[in-house]
C-alpha positions in Angstrom: 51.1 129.4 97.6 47.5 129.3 97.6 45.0 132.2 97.2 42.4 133.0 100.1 40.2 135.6 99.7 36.6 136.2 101.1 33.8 138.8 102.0 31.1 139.7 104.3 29.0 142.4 103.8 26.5 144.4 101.8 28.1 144.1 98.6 27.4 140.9 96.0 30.4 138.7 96.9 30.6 137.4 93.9 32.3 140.1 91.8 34.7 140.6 94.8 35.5 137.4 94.8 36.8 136.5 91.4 38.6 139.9 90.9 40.5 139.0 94.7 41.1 135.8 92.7 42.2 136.7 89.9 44.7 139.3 91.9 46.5 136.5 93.7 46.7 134.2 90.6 50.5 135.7 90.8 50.8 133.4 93.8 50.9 130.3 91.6 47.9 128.0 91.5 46.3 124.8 89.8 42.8 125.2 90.8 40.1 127.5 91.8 37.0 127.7 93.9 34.6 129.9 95.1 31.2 129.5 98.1 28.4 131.5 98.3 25.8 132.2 100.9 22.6 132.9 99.3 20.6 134.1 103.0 19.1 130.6 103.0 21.9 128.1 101.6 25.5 127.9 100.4 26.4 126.9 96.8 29.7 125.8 95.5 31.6 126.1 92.0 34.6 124.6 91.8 37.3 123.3 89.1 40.7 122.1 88.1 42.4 124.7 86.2 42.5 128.9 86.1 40.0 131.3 87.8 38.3 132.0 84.2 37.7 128.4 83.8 35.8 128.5 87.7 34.2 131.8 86.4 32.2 129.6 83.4 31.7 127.0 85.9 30.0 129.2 88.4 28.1 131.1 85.6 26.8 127.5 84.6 26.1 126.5 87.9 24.6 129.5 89.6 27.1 130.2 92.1 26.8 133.8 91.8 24.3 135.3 94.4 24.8 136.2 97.9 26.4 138.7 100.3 28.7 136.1 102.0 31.3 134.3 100.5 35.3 133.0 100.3 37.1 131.9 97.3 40.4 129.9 97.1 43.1 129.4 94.8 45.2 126.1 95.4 48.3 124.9 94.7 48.8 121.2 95.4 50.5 119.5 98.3 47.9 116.5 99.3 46.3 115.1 96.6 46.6 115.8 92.5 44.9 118.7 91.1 41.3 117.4 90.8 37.8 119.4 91.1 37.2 116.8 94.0 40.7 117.8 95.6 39.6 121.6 95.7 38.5 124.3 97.6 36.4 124.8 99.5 35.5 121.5 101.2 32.2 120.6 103.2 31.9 118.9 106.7 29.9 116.1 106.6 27.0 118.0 107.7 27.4 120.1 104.7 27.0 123.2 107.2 30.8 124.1 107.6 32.8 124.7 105.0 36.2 125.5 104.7 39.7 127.5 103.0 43.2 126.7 104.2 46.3 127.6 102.7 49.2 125.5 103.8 49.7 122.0 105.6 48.4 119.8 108.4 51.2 117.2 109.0 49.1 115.5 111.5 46.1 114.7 109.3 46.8 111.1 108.9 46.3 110.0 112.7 43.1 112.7 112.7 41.5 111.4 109.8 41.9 107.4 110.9 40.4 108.6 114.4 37.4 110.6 112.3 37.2 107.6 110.4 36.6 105.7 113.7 33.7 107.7 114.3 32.1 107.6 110.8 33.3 110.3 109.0 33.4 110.2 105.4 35.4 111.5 102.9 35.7 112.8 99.6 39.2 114.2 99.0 42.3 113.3 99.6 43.4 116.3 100.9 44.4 117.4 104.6 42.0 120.3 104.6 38.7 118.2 104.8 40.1 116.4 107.4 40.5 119.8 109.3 36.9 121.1 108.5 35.8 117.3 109.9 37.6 117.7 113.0 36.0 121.5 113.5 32.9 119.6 112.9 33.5 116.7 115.5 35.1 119.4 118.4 31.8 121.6 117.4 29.6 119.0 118.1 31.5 117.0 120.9 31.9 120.3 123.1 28.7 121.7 122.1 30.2 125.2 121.3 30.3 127.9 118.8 32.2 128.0 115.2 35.2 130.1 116.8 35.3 127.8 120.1 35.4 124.9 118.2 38.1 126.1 115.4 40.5 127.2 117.7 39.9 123.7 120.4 40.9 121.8 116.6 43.9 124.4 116.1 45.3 123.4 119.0 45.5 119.5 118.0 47.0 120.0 114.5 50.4 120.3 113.7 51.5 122.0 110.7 50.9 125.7 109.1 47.8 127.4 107.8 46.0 130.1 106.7 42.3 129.1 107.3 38.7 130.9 106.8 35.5 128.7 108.3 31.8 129.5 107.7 28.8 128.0 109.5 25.9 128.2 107.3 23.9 128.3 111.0 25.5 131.5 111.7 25.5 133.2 108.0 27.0 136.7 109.4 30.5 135.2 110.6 33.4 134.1 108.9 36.3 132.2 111.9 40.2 133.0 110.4 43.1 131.7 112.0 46.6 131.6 110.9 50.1 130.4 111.8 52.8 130.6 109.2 50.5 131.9 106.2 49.8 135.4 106.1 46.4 136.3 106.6 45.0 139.6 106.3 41.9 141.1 107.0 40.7 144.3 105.4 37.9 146.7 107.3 35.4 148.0 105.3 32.0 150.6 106.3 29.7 147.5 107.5 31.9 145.4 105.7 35.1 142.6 105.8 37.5 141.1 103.4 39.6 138.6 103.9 42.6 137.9 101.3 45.9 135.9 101.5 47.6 140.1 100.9 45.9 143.0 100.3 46.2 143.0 96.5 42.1 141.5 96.4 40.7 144.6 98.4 43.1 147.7 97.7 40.0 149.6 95.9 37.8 149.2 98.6 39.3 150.0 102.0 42.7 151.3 103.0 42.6 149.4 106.5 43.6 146.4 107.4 44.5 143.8 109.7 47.6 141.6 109.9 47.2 138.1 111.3 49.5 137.5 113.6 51.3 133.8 113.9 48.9 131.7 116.2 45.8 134.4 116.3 42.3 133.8 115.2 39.7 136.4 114.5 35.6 135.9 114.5 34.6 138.3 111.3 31.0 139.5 112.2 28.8 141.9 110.8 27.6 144.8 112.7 29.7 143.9 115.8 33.4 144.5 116.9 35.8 141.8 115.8 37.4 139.8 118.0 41.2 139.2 118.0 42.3 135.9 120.1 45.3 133.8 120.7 44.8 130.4 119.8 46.8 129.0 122.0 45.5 130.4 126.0 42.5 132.5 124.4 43.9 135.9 125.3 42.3 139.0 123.8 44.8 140.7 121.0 44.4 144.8 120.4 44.9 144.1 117.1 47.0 146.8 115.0 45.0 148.3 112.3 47.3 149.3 109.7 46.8 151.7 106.3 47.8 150.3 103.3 50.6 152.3 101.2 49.8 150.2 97.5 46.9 151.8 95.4 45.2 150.1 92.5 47.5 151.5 89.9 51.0 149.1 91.0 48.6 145.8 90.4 47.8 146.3 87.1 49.8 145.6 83.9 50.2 149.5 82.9 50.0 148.8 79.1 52.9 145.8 79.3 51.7 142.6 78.0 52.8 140.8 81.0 53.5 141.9 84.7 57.3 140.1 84.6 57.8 143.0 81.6 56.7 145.9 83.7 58.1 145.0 86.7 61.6 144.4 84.6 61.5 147.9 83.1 60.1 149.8 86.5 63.9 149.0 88.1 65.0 152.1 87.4 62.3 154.2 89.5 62.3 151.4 92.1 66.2 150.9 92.8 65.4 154.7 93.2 62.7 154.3 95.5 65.0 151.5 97.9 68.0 154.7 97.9 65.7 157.5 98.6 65.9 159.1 101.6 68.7 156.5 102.9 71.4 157.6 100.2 72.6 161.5 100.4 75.4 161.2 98.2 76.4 164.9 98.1 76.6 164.8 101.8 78.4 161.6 101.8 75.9 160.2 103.8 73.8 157.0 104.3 71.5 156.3 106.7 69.1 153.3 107.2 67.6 153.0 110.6 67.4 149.0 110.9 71.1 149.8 110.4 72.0 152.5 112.3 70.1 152.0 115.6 72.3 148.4 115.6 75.3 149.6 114.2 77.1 147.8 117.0 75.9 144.4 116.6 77.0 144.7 112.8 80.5 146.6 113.6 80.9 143.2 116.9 79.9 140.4 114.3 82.6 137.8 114.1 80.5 137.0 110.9 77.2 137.3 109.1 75.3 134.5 108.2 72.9 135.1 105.0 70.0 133.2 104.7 67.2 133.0 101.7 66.1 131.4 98.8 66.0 131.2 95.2 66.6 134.6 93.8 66.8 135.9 97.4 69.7 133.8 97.8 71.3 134.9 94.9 71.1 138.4 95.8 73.1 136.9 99.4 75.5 135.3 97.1 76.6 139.3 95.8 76.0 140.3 99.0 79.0 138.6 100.3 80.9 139.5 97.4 80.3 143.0 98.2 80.4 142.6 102.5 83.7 140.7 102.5 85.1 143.4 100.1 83.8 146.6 101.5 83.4 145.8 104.9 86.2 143.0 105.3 83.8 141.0 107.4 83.3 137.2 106.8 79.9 136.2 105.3 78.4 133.1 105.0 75.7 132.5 102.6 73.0 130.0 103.5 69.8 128.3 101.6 67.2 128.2 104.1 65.9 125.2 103.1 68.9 123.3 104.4 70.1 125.7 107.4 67.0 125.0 109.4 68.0 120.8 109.1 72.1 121.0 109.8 72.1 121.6 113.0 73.9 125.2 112.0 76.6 126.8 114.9 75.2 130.2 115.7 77.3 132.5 117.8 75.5 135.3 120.3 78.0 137.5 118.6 77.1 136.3 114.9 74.4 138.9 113.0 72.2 136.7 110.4 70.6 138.5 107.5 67.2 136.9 106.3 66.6 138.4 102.4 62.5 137.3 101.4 60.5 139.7 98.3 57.2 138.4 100.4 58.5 138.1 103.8 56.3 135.1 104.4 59.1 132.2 103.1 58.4 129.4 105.5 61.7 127.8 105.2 63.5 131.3 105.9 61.1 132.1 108.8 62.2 128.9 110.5 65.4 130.1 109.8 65.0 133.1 112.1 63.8 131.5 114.6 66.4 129.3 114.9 68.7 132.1 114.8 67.0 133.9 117.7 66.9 130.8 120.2 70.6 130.9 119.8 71.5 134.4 120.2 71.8 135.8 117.1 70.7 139.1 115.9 68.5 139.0 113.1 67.9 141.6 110.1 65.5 141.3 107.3 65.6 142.5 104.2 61.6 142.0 102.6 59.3 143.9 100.5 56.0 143.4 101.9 55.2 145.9 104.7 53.8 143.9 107.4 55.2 140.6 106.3 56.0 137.7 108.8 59.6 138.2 108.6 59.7 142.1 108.8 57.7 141.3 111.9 60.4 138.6 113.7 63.3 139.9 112.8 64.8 142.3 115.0 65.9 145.3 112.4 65.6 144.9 109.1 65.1 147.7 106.1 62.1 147.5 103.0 63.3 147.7 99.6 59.9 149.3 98.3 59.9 147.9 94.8 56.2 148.1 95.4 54.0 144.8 94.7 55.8 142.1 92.3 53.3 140.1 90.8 55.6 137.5 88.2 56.6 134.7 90.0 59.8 135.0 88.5 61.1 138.0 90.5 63.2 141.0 88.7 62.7 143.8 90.5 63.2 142.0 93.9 66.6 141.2 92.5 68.3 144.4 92.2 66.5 146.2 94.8 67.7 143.4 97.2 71.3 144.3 95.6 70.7 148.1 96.5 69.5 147.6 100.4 72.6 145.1 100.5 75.2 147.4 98.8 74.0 150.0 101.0 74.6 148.1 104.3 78.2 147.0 103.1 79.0 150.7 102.5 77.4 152.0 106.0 79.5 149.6 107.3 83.0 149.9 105.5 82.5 153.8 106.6 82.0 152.8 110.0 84.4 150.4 110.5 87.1 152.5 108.7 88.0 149.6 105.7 87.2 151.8 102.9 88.8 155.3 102.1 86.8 158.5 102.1 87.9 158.9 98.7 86.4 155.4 97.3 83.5 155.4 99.6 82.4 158.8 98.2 83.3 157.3 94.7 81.0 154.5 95.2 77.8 156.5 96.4 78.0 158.9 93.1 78.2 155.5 90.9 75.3 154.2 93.2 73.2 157.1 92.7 73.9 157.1 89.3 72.5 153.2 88.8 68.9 154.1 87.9 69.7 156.1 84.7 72.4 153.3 83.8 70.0 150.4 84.5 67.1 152.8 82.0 70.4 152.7 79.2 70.5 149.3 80.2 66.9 148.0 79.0 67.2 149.6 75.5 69.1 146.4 74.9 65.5 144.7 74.9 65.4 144.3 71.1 68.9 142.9 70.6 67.8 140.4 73.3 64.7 140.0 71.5 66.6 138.8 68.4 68.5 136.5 70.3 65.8 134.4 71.8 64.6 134.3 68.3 67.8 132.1 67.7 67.7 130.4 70.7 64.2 130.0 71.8 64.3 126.1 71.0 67.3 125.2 72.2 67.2 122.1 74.8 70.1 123.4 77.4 71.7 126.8 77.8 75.1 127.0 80.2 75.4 130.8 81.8 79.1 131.8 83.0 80.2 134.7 85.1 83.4 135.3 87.9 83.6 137.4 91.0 80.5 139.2 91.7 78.7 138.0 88.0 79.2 134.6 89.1 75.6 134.7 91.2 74.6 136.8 88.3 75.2 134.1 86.0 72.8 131.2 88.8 69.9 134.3 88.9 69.7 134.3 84.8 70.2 130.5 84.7 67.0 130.4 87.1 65.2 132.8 84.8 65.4 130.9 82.3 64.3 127.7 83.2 61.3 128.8 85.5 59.4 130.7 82.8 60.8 129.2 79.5 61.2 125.4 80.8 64.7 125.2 79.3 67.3 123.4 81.0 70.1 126.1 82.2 72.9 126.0 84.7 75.0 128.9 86.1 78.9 128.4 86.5 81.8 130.4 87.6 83.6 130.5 84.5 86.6 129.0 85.7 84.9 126.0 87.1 83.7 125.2 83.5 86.9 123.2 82.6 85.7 121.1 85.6 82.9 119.5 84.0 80.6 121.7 81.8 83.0 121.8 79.0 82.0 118.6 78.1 78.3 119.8 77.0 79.8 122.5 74.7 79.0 121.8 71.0 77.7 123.4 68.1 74.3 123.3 69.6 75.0 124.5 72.5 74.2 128.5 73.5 76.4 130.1 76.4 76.0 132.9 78.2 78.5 134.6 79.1 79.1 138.0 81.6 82.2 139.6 80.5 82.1 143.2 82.0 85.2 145.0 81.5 86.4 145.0 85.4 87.8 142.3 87.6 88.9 138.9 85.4 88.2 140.4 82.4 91.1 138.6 80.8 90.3 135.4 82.5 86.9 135.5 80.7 88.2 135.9 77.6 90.4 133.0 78.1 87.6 131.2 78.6 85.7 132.2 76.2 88.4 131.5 73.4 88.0 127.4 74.9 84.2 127.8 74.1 85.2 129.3 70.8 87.2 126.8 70.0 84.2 123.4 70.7 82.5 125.4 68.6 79.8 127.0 71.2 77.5 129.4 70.8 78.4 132.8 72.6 76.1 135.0 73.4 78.2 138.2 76.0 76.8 140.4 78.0 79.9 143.3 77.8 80.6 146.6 78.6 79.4 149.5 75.7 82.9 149.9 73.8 84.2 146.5 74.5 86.4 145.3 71.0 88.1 141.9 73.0 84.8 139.8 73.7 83.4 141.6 70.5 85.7 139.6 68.0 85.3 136.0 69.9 81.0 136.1 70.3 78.3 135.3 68.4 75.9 138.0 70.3 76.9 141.0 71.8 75.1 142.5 74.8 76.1 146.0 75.8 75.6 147.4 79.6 76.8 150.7 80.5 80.2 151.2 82.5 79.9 151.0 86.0 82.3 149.8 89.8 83.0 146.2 89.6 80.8 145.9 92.7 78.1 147.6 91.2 77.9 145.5 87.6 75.1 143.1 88.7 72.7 145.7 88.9 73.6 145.9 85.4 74.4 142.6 84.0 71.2 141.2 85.0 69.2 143.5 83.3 69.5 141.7 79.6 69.3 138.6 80.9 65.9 139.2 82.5 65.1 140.0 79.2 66.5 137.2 77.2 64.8 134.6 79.6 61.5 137.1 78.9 61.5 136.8 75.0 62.4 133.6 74.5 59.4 132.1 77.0 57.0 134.8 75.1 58.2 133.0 71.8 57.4 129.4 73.2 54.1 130.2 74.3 55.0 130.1 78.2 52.7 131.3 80.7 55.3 133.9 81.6 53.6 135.4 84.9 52.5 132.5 86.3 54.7 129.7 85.6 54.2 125.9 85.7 53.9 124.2 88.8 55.8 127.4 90.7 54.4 129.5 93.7 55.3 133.0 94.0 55.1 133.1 98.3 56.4 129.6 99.2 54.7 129.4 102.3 55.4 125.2 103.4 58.2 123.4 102.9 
């Protein structure tokens, strides 16, 4: 969700600043601001809107000079987007100011108490209540910036990512987090601070990962200081080198980072197999997996839990478990998981799937998990993320940084650590035959070069939107393992083109859904030539016959679907299990074009956060 970033140093903060900015705008935002320390005062710029529009603000204002400084990007939760409503916020004093990414549930009862004393304020958001209460603990205890942040931390409830400067003490910056990441990157006389490392990969290949419930005092020309919050316990903090270099966060030549990030899945599928997937050797080895192959081969199930795309990529996961493996999977939204009062079994394994790693709603997951037993694996792309850091196992995909908020590449490579599992498995447990086991790692390693044919279906799908891009509603359809296929491009489409779309198993579409179908009406349909092919074509003829638009996605050769659609798709031939790596790929690419063609924001999409780090 919201964007922290920050320096101290010998540098000009400024043009650190807005680049680290402009880097996490990925993480979806509605406004922008940015403090600097000049070596005798702070000044502060900040606006509704995009980082450029805080950029001419600051230029206007001044707000350009100094060696210390934090910007913010926020994304609403208390209060509308406003200039007042953004970050940073003074205390009262005007000496403290203040970041925070995420929420203070408590700040109600705090700010009628501050009011009590004759504290003002000018927002209406939780975050200057925070900063007030670091001022009133500050001033009531008569102790330093980091004594009195962590003495407030202690009485709020809620998650945060928080950065605090004290104009009194100009060569420290307090951070603290619990349940937003937080890292902190070491420089030669130097800090940055940034919600990820994307804001300060050029300038240091070090850094420090917040842990949940640690703070750290950021101070020039003396060691920093890791603490728990909680007791005050010194933390050896564990000083990590990044792996990402400048190169994976920029564009590449693509007009938008969803485009290259779609068409880098074949070299990144790749990347999650290498080194786990010797076909020739008829071998497959994961670690996470291997070093807890028991717990998988004892489960009496495995519970999947994620969200969004993540939770699609659970929903062919069990597909592909339950077939493979012939163990029972359950597949789980987060969101709701956390609030059912779930049975969990000691002997159950749950599988947490996150692209950041930092999903609040699935890191509550885990931890409910854990207090009951379960073992827990994680699936994530972020090295050093929350959840590859509470889980017990778990295995990277390495699809390197995705920057669109609508993920693509998280998708499939999700798909590849998942398919991989189900296979170790099936060999281990004996439910497969040599024969189709082997079978199934050739076709694996062979997915990269089929999902590269794959995306030279980009300018047929580039004609289609032209068709469609104005149409109001869109129905996608898919069965067996295209059937969460059919949900992930129905969620393309409407979070980066705006248009309404639902995803159906095909068979279900008599139950309902038929009734939209019309003349005006496109469907999208997944019709691969394995599994219920002829089903599909049976319903496809009912669409035919309401007069529907049908667009298919079939495979190359296919004459059946071919005669009954309006637009023909065509994916290479591939297993059953292994289509969705395929079938997704024009779709991505439909949902691209057509928001291109209405003018969408396609990266950063209204009102969505990439990281959703509060519920």
């Amino acid at each position: 969700m919201c964007g922290i970033v920050g320096y101290i140093g010998h540098r000009e903060a400024y043009p650190v600043l807005i680049k680290g900015l402009k880097r996490l705008e990925y993480r979806g935002y509605d406004s922008a601001g940015i403090v600097l320390y000049d070596g005798t005062d702070t000044k502060l710029s900040k606006t509704k809107g995009k980082v450029s529009d805080l950029e001419t603000k600051a230029e206007a204002e001044g707000t350009k000079y100094g060696n210390v400084g934090m910007g913010h990007t926020r994304w609403a939760t208390h209060g509308v987007p406003n200039d007042v409503n953004s970050h940073p916020h003074y205390s009262n004093s005007g000496k403290l100011v203040i970041i925070h990414n995420g929420i203070i549930e408590n700040y109600e009862p705090i700010k009628k108490e501050l009011l009590k004393r004759g504290y003002t304020f000018q927002s209406d958001t939780d975050t200057e209540v925070l900063v007030n209460l670091i001022e009133d603990v500050k001033k009531k205890e008569n102790v330093g910036l980091g004594k009195a942040v962590q003495i407030a931390l202690n009485q709020v409830v809620g998650a945060y990512a928080i950065a605090v400067f004290d104009k009194e003490k100009p060569n420290e910056i307090v951070v603290a987090r619990l349940g937003s990441p937080l890292a902190i990157g070491i420089g030669e006389d130097e800090f940055f601070i940034a919600s990820d490392a994307t804001p300060f990969i050029e300038y240091t290949s070090n850094a420090i990962y917040l842990e949940d419930e640690e703070m750290a005092i950021v101070r020039l020309h003396k060691p920093m200081k890791v603490r728990k919050i909680k007791d005050d316990s010194l933390v050896d903090p564990y000083v990590q080198e990044l792996q990402m270099n400048l190169e994976q966060i920029e564009k590449g030549g693509y007009e938008h980072f969803m485009l290259k990030e779609i068409y880098e899945q074949p070299n990144v599928i790749k990347d999650t197999y290498r080194g786990r997937l010797l076909a020739n050797k008829g071998i497959i080895q994961m670690a996470g997996v291997e070093d807890n192959i028991e717990k998988f081969l004892n489960a009496e199930r495995i519970i999947i839990v994620a969200c969004g795309t993540s939770w699609h990529a659970g929903l062919v996961a069990e597909y592909i478990i339950e077939e493979f493996a012939r163990i029972p999977v359950e597949v789980e939204y987060a969101s709701e998981f956390r609030y059912r009062n779930p049975i969990i079994n000691k002997e159950d394994v749950v599988i947490a799937i996150s692209q950041s790693g930092e999903t609040a709603d699935t890191l509550a997951a885990i931890k409910l998990a854990k207090e009951n037993g379960a073992f827990v694996f994680g699936v994530c792309n972020v090295v050093g993320s929350s959840i590859s850091r509470e889980t017990h196992a778990g295995a990277y995909t390495h699809a390197g940084p995705e920057i669109g908020v609508a993920s693509t590449k998280a998708f499939t490579t999700q798909i590849t650590i998942l398919t991989l599992l189900a296979l170790r498995l099936a060999k281990a447990n004996g439910k497969m035959s040599n024969s189709d086991y082997q079978r199934y790692l050739l076709e694996l390693e062979l997915i990269p070069e089929k999902v590269a044919e794959a995306l030279k279906t980009n300018d047929v799908a580039k004609e289609i939107a032209k068709i469609y891009k104005d149409a109001p509603n869109c129905l996608y359809l898919g069965r067996g393992y295209n059937f969460p296929v059919a949900l992930e491009g129905a969620l393309k489409l409407k979070e980066i083109s705006y248009i309404h779309a639902e995803g159906y198993p095909a068979a279900e579409m008599k139950h309902g859904p038929i009734a939209l179908i019309d003349e005006s009406m496109p469907v999208v349909i997944i019709a691969p030539n394995k599994g219920h092919y002829d089903k599909v074509v049976s319903n496809i003829q009912e669409i035919k016959s309401r007069s529907g638009k049908i667009i298919a996605v079939v495979t190359k050769g296919d004459i059946q679907v071919k005669a009954l659609a309006d637009h023909v798709i065509e994916i290479p031939e591939t297993n059953e299990a292994l289509t969705p790596l395929l079938t997704t790929i024009p779709l991505q690419l439909l949902s691209y074009h057509i928001a291109v063609m209405r003018g969408c924001n396609v990266d950063q999409p209204r009102n969505l956060a990439k990281s959703v780090t509060v519920e």
